[in-house]
N, C-alpha and C positions, 0 to 999 in steps of 0.2 A: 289748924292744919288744913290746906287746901288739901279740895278733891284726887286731884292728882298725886301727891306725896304720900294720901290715904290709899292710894291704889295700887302705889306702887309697893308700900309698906304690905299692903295684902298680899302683892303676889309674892314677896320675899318669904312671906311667912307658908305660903302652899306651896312655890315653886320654889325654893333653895337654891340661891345661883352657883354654880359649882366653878370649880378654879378652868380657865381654859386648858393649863398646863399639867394638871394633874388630877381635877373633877372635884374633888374636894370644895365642900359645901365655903361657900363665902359669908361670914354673916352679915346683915344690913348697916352694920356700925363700922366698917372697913372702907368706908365714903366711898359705895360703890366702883370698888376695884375688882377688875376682872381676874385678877392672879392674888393667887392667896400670900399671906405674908411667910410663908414658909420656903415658898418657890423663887419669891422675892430674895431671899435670902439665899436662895441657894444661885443666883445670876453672880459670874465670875468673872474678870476679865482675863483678857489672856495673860499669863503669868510671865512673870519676869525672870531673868533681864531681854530686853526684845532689842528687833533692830530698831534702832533711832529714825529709820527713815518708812519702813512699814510696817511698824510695830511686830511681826511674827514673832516669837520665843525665840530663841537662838541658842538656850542651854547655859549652864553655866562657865562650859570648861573652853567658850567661844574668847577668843583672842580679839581684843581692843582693834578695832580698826579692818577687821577681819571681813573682806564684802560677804555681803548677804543675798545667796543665792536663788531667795525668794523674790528679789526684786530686780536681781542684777537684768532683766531684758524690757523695766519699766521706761518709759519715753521720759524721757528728760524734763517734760513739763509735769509729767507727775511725783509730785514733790515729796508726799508724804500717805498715810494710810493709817488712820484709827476705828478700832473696833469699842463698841463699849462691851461684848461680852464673847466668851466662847460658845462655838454655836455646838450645843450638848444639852440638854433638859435640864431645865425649863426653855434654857433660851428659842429654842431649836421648836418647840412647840407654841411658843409664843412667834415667833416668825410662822408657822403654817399657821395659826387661827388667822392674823392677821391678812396673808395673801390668800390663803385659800379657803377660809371660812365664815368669812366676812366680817370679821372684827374688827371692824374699821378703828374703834377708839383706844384699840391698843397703841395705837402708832401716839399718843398723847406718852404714855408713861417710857415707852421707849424711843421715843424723840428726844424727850429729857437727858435720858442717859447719854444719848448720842451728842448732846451740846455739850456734855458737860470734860466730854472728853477732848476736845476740840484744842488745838496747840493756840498760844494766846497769839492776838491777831496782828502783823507788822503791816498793815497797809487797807489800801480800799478792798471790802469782801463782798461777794455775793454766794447767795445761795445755790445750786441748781439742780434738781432730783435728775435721776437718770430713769426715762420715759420707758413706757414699755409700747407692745405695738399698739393700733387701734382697735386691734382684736378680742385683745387678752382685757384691754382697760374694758370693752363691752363685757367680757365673759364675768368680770370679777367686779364690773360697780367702779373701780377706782384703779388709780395706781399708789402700790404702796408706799413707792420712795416718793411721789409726790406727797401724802401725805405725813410723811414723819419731814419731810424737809419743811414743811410749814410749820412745824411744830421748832424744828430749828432755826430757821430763821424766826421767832416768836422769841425763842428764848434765848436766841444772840443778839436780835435788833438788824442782823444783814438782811438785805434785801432778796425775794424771792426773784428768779428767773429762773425760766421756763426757755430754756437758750436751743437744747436739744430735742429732735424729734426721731423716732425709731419708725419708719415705714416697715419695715419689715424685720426677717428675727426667728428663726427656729427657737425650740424648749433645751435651755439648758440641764434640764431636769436628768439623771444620771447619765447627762457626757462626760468623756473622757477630756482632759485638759485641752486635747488639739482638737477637737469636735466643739469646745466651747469658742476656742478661738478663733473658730471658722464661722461658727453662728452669730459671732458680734464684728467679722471681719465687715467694713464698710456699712454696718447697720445703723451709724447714726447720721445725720442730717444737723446743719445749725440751722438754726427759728430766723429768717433774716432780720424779722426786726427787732433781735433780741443781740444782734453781733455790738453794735456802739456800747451797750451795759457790760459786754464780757471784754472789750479791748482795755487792756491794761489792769484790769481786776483777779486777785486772787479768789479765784475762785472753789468754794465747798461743795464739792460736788458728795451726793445723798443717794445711799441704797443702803436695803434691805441685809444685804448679807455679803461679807467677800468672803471667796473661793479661790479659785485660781489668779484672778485679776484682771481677769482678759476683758469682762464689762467695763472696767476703769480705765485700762491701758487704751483700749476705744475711743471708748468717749473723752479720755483727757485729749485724746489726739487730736480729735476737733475743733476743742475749746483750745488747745493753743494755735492751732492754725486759722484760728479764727479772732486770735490776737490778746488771750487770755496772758494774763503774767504769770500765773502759775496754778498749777490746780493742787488740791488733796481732798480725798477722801474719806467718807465719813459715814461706818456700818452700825449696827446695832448688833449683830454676830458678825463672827468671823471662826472662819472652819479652816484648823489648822493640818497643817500640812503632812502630821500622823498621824498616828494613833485613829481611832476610832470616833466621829463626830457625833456620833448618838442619835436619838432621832431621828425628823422626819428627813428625808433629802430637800434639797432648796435648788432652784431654778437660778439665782444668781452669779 
C-alpha cells in the first residue's frame, strides 16, 4: 500500500466522509463516492408520460397531440430538453454542493446521468456548456456546466466547444420567471472562433438545472443565429412546474 492510499485510509477511519446530500457517514469501500447509496437511490426522473419535445410531465389524462404549454414560446431552433432527475432531495442538494460548495467531482457521477439521457444522435453533434459570467467563475473556482459537459462529451465521444460567452448576467436565484427572462435577455455572446464548429452542428447544449428555460431559450438563440442546425438541451435536474421543488433554490 502506498503512502498516500495509507493516509488516505487513515483519514476515513478519523474523519468519516459524510454523504453531501444527506451527511450520512460514507464508508471507504463505496469507491469513494460523495453520496451515499441510499440518496443514489432515491434520484428520480421526471415521471411520465412527458412531452416528447421538453420532456415536462404532462399528466396522464393529456390528449395525444395536445401542445405543451411549457414549451409552446421555445425558438424554433431549440429542438428538444432532457433532464436526468427531479430537482427535489437529493437531487437539488447535489446540484448546491456542486455549484456552491465546491464539489467539483460531483459533476463526474452526474454528467453520467446526463449522457445517459440523451435522445440517440441523427447527425454531426457537439457539446457546449452554457457559461457563466467571469465573476461568478472567479467567486466559485469553476463553472458547473462546464464541467459536467466534459464529462458528457467524455461519455458520448462529441466534441467539446466552448461557442458561448456570458459578459454579464444578474442572479437568477429566487426570480420570478420574467425577472429570469430579462437577466438572460441579450446575456450571451458567440466565441468567434468557435462559430465554423457550431455551423450546421446539432448541438448539446449543458446546464446545471432547467427552470423556467429562459437560460436555454437564450443561448439556443444564438447558436442558431450563429448557424447551428439545431440545439437541445441537457440538465442533470429539472424543477417542475408544481408542486413544491424541495430543497435548496438554483440560480439556473
Amino acid at each position: 500500500m502506498t503512502a498516500q492510499a495509507l493516509a488516505a485510509d487513515l483519514l476515513d477511519l478519523l474523519l468519516p466522509r459524510g454523504c453531501v446530500a444527506c451527511g450520512e457517514r460514507i464508508p471507504p469501500e463505496d469507491g469513494g463516492s460523495l453520496v451515499c447509496v441510499r440518496c443514489r437511490t432515491l434520484l428520480r426522473p421526471p415521471p411520465p408520460p412527458r412531452c416528447p419535445r421538453c420532456d415536462v410531465p404532462v399528466g396522464t389524462g393529456t390528449v395525444e397531440g395536445t401542445p405543451c404549454l411549457e414549451c409552446a414560446d421555445w425558438p424554433e431552433i431549440l429542438f428538444y430538453a432532457r433532464a436526468a432527475t427531479v430537482m427535489e432531495p437529493p437531487a437539488s442538494d447535489m446540484v448546491h454542493a456542486l455549484k456552491y460548495e465546491g464539489w467539483s467531482r460531483l459533476s463526474l457521477p452526474m454528467g453520467r446521468r446526463m449522457a445517459a439521457v440523451l435522445p440517440q444522435a441523427s447527425g454531426s453533434q457537439v457539446v457546449v456548456p452554457v457559461p457563466t459570467t467571469p465573476g461568478r467563475r472567479r467567486m466559485r473556482g469553476y463553472n458547473q456546466a462546464d464541467l459536467l459537459a466534459r464529462v458528457v462529451s467524455g461519455q458520448t465521444g462529441y466534441p467539446l466547444v466552448e461557442a458561448l460567452r456570458r459578459p454579464r448576467g444578474g442572479s437568477q436565484v429566487k426570480s420570478s420567471p420574467r425577472e429570469r427572462q430579462a437577466n438572460v435577455s441579450g446575456a450571451f455572446r458567440m466565441v468567434g472562433a468557435a462559430r465554423s464548429r457550431i455551423e450546421d452542428a446539432e448541438v448539446i447544449l449543458v446546464d446545471d438545472v432547467l427552470t423556467t428555460g429562459a437560460t436555454a431559450k437564450a443561448a439556443a438563440s444564438v447558436l442558431g443565429a450563429a448557424g447551428a442546425k439545431s440545439v437541445g438541451l441537457v440538465t442533470f435536474s429539472r424543477a417542475l412546474p408544481f408542486g413544491e421543488e424541495g430543497g435548496r433554490p438554483s440560480s439556473a
